[in-house]
C-alpha positions as CSV (number, residue, x, y, z in Angstrom):
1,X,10.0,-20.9,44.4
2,X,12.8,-22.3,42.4
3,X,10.4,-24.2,39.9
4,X,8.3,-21.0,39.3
5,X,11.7,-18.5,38.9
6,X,12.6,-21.5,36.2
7,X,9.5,-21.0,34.0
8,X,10.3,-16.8,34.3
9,X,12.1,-17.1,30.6
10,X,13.4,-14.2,29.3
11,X,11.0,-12.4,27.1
12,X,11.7,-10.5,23.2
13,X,8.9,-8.5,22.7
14,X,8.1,-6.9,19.2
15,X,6.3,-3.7,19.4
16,X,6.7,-2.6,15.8
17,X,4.4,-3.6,12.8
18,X,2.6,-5.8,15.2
19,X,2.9,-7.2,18.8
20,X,4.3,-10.0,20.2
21,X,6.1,-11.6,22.9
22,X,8.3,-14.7,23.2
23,X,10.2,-16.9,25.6
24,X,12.2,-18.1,22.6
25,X,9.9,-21.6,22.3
26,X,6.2,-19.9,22.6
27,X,4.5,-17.1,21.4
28,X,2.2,-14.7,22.9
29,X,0.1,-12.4,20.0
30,X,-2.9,-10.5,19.0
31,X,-4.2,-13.5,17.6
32,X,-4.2,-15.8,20.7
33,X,-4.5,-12.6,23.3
34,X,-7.9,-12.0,21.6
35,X,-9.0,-9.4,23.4
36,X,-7.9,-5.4,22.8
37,X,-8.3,-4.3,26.8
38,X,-5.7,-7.4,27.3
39,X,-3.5,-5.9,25.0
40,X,-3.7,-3.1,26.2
41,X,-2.6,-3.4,29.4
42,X,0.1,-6.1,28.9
43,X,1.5,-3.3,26.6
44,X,1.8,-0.4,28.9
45,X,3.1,-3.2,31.5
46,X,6.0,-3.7,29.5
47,X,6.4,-0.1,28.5
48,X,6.6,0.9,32.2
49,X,7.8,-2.1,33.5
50,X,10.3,-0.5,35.4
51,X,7.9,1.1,37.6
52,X,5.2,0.6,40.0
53,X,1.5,1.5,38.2
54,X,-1.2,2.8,40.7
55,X,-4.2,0.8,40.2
56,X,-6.1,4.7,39.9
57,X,-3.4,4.6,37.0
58,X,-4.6,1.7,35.3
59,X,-8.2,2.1,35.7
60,X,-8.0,5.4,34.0
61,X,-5.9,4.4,31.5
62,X,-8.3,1.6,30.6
63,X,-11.9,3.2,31.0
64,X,-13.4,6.4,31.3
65,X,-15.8,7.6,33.5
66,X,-18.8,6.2,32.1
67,X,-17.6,3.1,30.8
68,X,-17.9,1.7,34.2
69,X,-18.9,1.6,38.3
70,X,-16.6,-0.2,39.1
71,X,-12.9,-0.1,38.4
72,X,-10.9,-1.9,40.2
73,X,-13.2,-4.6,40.3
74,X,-12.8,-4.4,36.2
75,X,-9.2,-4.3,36.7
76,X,-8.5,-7.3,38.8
77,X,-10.9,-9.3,36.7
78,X,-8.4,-8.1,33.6
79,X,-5.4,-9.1,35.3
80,X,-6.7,-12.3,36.3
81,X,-7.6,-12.7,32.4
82,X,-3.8,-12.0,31.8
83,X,-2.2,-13.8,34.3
84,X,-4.3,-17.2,32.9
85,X,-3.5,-16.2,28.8
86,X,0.4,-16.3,30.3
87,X,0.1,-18.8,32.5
88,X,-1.4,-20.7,29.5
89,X,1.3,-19.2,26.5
90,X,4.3,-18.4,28.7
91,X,4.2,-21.3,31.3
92,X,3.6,-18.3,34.2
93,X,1.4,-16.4,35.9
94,X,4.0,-14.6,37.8
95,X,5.3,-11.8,35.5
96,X,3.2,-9.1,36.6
97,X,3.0,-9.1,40.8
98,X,0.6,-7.2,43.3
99,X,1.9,-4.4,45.5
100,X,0.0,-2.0,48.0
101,X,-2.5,-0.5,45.6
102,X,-0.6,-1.3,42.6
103,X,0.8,-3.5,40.1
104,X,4.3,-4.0,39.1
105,X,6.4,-5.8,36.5
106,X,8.1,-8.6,37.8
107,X,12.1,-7.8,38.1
108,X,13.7,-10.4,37.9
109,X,12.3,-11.5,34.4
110,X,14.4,-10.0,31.5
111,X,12.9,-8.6,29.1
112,X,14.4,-7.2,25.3
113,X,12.4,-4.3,23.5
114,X,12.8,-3.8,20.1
115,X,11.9,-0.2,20.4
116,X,14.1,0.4,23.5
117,X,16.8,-1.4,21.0
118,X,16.2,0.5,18.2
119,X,16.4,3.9,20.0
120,X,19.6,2.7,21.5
121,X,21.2,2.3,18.4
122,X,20.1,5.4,16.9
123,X,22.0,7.5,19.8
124,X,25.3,5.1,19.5
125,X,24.9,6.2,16.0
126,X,24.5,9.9,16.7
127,X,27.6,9.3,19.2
128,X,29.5,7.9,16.8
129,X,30.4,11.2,14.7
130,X,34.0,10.1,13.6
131,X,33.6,6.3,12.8
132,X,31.7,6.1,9.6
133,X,31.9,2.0,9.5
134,X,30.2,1.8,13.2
135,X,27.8,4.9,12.2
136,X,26.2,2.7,9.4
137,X,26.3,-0.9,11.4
138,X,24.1,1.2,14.4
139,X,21.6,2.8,11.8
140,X,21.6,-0.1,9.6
141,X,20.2,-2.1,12.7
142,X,17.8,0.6,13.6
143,X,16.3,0.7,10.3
144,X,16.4,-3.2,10.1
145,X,14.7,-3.2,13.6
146,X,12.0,-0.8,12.7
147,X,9.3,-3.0,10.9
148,X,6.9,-0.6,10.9
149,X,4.7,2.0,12.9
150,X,4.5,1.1,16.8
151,X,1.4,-0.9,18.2
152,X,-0.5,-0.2,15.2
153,X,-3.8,-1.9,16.7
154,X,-4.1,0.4,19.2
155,X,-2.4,3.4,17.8
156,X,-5.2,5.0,19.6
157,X,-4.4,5.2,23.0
158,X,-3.1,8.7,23.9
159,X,0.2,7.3,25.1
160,X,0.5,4.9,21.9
161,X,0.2,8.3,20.2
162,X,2.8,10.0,21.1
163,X,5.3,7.1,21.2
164,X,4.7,6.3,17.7
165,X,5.4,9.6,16.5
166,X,8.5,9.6,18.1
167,X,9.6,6.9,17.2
168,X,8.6,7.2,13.5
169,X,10.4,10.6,13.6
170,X,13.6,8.7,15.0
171,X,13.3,6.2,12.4
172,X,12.8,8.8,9.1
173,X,15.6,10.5,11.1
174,X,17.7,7.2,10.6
175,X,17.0,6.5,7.4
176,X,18.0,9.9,5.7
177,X,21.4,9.9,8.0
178,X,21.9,6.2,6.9
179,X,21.6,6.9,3.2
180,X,23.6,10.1,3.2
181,X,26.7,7.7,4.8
182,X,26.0,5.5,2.2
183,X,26.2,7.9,-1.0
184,X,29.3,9.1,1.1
185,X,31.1,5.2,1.1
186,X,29.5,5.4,-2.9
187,X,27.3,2.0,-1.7
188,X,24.4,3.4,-3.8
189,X,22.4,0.1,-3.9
190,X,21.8,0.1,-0.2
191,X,20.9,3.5,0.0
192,X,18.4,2.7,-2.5
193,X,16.8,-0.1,-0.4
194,X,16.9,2.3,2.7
195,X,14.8,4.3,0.8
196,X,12.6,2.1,-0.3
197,X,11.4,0.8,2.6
198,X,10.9,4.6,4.2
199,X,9.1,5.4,0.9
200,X,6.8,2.6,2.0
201,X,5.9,3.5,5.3
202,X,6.0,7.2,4.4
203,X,5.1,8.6,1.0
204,X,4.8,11.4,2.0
205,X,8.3,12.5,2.9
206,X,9.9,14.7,-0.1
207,X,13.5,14.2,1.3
208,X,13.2,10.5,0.9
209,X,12.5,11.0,-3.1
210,X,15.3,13.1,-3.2
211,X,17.5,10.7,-1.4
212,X,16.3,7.4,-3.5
213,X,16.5,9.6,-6.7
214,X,20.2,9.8,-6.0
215,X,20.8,6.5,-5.2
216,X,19.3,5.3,-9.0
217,X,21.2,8.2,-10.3
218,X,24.6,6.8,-8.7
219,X,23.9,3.2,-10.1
220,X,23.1,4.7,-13.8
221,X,19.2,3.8,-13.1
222,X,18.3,6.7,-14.9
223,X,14.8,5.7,-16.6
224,X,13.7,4.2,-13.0
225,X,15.1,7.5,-11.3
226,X,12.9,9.7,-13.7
227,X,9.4,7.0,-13.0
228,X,10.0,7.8,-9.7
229,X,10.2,11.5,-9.7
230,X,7.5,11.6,-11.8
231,X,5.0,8.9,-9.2
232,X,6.2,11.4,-6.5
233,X,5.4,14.6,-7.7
234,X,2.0,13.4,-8.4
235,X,2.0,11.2,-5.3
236,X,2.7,14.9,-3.6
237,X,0.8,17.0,-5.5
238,X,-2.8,14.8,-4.8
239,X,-2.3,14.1,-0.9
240,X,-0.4,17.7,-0.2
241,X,-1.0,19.8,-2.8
242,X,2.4,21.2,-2.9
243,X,4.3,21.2,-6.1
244,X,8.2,20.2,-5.7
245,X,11.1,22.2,-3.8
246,X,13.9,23.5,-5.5
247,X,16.1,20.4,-4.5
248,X,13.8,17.9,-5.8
249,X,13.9,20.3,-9.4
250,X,17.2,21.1,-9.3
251,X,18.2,16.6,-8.8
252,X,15.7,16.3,-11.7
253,X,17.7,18.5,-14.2
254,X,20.9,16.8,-12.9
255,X,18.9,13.3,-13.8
256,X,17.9,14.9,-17.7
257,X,21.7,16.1,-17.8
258,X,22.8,12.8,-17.0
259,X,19.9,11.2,-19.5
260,X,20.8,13.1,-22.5
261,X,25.0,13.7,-21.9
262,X,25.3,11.7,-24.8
263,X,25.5,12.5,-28.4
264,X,22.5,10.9,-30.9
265,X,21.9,12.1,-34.2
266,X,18.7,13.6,-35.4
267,X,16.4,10.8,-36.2
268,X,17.0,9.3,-32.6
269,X,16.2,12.4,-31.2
270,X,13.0,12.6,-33.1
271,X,11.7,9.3,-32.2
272,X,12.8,10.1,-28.3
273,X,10.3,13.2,-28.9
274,X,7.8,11.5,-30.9
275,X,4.3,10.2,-28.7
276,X,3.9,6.5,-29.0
277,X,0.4,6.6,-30.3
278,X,-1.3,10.0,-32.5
279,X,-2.3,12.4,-30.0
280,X,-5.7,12.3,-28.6
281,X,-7.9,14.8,-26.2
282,X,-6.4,17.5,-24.0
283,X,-2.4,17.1,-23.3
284,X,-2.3,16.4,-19.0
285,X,1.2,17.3,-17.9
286,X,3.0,18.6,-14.8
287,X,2.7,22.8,-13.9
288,X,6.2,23.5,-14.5
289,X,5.6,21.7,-18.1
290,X,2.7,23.9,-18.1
291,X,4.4,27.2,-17.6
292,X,6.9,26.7,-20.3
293,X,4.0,25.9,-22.5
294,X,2.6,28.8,-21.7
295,X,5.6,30.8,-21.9
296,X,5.7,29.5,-25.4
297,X,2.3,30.4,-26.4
298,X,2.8,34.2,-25.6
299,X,5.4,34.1,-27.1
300,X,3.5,32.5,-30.0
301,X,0.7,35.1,-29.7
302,X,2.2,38.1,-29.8
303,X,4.3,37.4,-33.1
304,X,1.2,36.2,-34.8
305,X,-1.3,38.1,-33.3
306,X,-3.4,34.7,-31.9
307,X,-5.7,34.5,-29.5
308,X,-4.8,32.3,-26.7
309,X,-6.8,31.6,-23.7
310,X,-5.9,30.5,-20.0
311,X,-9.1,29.0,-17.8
312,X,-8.7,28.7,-14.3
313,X,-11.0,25.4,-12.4
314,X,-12.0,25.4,-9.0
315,X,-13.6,22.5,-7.4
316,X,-15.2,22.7,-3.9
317,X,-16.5,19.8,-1.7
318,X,-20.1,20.2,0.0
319,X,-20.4,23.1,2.3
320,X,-21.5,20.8,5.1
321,X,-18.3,18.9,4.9
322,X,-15.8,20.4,7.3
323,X,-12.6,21.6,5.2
324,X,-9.7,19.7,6.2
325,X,-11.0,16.4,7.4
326,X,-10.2,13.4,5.7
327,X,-13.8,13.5,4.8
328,X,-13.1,17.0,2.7
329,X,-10.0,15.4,1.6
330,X,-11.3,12.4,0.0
331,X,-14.4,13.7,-1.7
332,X,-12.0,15.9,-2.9
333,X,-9.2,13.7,-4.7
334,X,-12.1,11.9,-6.4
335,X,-14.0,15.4,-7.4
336,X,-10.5,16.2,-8.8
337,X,-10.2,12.9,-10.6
338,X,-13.9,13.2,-12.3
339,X,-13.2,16.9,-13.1
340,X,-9.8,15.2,-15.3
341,X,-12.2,12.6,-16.6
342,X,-14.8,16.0,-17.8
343,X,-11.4,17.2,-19.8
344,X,-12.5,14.2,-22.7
345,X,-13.7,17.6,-24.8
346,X,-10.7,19.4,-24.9
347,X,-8.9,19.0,-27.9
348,X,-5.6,17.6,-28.6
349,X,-4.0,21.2,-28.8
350,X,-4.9,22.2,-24.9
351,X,-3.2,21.7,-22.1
352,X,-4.1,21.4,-19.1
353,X,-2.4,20.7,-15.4
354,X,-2.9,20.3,-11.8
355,X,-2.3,23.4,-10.1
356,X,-3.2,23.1,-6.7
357,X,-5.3,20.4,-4.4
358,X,-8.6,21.7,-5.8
359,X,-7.7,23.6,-9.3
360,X,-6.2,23.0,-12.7
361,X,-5.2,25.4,-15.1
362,X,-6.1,24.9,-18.9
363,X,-4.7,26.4,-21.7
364,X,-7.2,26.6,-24.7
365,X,-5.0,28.1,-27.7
366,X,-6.2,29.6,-30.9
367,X,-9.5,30.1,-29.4
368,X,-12.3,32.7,-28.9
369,X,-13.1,34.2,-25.5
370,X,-16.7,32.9,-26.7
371,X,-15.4,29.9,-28.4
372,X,-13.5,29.5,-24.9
373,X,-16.8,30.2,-22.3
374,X,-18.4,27.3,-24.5
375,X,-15.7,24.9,-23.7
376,X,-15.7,25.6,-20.1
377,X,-19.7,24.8,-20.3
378,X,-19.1,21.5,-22.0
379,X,-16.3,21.1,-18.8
380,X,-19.4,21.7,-16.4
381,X,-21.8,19.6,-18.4
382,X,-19.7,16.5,-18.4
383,X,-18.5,16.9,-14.8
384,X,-22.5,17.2,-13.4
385,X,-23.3,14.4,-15.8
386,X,-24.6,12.6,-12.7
387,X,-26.3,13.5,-9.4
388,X,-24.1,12.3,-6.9
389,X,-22.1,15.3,-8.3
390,X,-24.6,18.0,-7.9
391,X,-23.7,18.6,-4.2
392,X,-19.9,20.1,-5.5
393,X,-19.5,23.4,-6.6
394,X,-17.4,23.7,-9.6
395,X,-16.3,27.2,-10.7
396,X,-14.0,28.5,-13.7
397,X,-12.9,31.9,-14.9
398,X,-10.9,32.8,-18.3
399,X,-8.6,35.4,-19.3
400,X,-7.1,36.1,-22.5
401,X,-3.2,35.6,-22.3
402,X,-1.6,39.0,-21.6
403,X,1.7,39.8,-23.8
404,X,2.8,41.1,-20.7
405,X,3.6,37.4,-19.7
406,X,6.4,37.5,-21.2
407,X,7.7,40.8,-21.1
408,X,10.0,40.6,-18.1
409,X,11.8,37.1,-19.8
């Protein structure tokens, strides 16, 4: 008994990012596990290893109905597989014991989570209210400890599911509170990296923008801070079809403030508004760009009496293609890419920008409404310029620009 309690090593086992466990000299993976179902229950072992697990438990937990006649034959063949891959990488067999109709985690082998530690330090932190210092030490760790989304190889099982959005919640949680203390202690570089690596494990977070904007802002990074507002209004507009909150605006005009505080004299200013290159095709730009450009041109056409034209562009997926799905959604960021690519007509007056996840708005000035109904057929033409495109339903409408647009400014 005392030689096999000597080979029960404590265990660190890494749930996030990937999976592994280790007595400190070997180490038990994914790669030499080689089999999911092992995986799978050596994971929910250690993730209710303070328990005793019914075999009924297990067996359901592992295959359904159908899958087999058999299941606690299936299972005891399973945990003899386990038993022999630790044996074989751990040095024992004896981690996981046998009860009355059960199995059970082994007690007296200790074993170190870094999930269980990274929740811990998230609630020290939360607890930790008046002691700034000790509040950014317990997030800092949390963050540090969080390499990425939990069990990601089988971040299908229904209990992996809900765990990983908890924890992922807890971490994005972390992050914000742990860059927030950092602007507060003016250490703006490591709120920046904080960001960062949130950013990329979850782009689609606004608040993290926000937050990494400020950080560039408070080192003077303002060219990086305005690449990056710019990649994440895009990177925001294409997945979510939303169009930026007041808060990300509102740090954006604090960034141009900051940008242009200083005094230049004319011919600076003109080459800072100059393009690089002579202007050619349609002019692609952001909505709010848009509407100021469109605020300008009724303005424009009411003094001089021109015609000006706005076209709205709808694009549709197949009908058969549930609306939604990631299916719907793909097909649909590439229809809306091709329909951009069909803008190569438009001339280097229009404008045109994204307005939702599946429409752009063009603005076509100093044109006909016939003039106008010809450019949105040379649109169609080049979007259905080959068959795989046929099955998409692209529809526009045009309007002349109304002075009263502008009436209520």
């Amino acid at each position: 008994m005392a030689n096999m309690e000597n080979k029960l090593n404590k265990l660190q086992v890494k749930m996030f990012g990937d999976f592994h466990v280790t007595d400190g000299k070997n180490i038990l993976n994914d790669d030499n596990i080689r089999s999911v179902m092992v995986t799978r229950l050596l994971t929910y072992f250690l993730n209710n290893r303070n328990r005793m697990i019914q075999v009924q438990e297990l067996g359901d937990l592992l295959w359904n109905e159908d899958e087999t006649d058999n299941q606690v034959g299936a299972l005891k063949n399973l945990m003899y597989r386990l038993r022999n891959i630790m044996k074989k990488l751990l040095g024992s067999s004896e981690y996981i014991l046998t009860g009355r109709g059960a199995y059970y985690w082994n007690p007296d082998v200790t074993v170190k989570v870094d999930c269980e530690e990274f929740e811990t330090c998230c609630k020290n932190a939360k607890n930790l209210k008046d002691d700034i210092e000790d509040q950014i030490v317990q997030y800092r760790r949390a963050v540090d400890l969080y390499a990425g989304m939990y069990l990601p190889k089988i971040s299908s099982e229904h209990w992996v599911i809900s765990l990983s959005a908890y924890y992922h919640s807890m971490f994005l949680s972390a992050v914000k509170s742990l860059a927030e203390l950092y602007e507060e202690a003016g250490n703006f570089e490591e709120m920046e990296n904080v960001c960062s690596k949130a950013i990329s494990m979850d782009s689609l977070d606004e608040y993290l923008y926000y937050l990494l904007i400020k950080s560039l802002i408070g080192q003077h990074k303002e060219k990086i801070a305005q690449e990056y507002y710019t990649r994440a209004v895009e990177h925001l507009y294409e997945n979510l079809g939303v169009k930026p909150s007041s808060q990300l605006e509102e740090i954006y005009q604090s960034l141009l403030n900051e940008m242009n505080s200083q005094e230049l004299d004319i011919k600076r200013i003109q080459e800072d508004l100059c393009e690089a290159a002579k202007p050619q095709g349609v002019f692609l730009c952001k909505y709010g760009i848009f509407r100021e450009i469109y605020r300008l041109q009724a303005r424009q056409a009411q003094r001089f009496g021109m015609a000006v034209h706005v076209a709205l562009i709808t694009i549709n997926p197949p009908q058969y293609i549930e609306k939604g799905t990631e299916t719907y959604l793909s097909m649909l960021k590439r229809a809306m890419d091709h329909v951009k690519d069909a803008f190569g007509c438009l001339r280097a007056g229009d404008v045109a920008a994204r307005y939702s996840g599946s429409q752009y708005v063009v603005l076509l000035p100093t044109c006909t409404y016939e003039s106008g109904k010809m450019v949105l057929k040379r649109i169609e033409d080049n979007f259905y310029n080959s068959a795989k495109w046929k099955k998409f339903n692209l529809r526009s409408s045009l309007e002349e620009i109304s002075f009263g647009d502008i009436s209520n400014e």
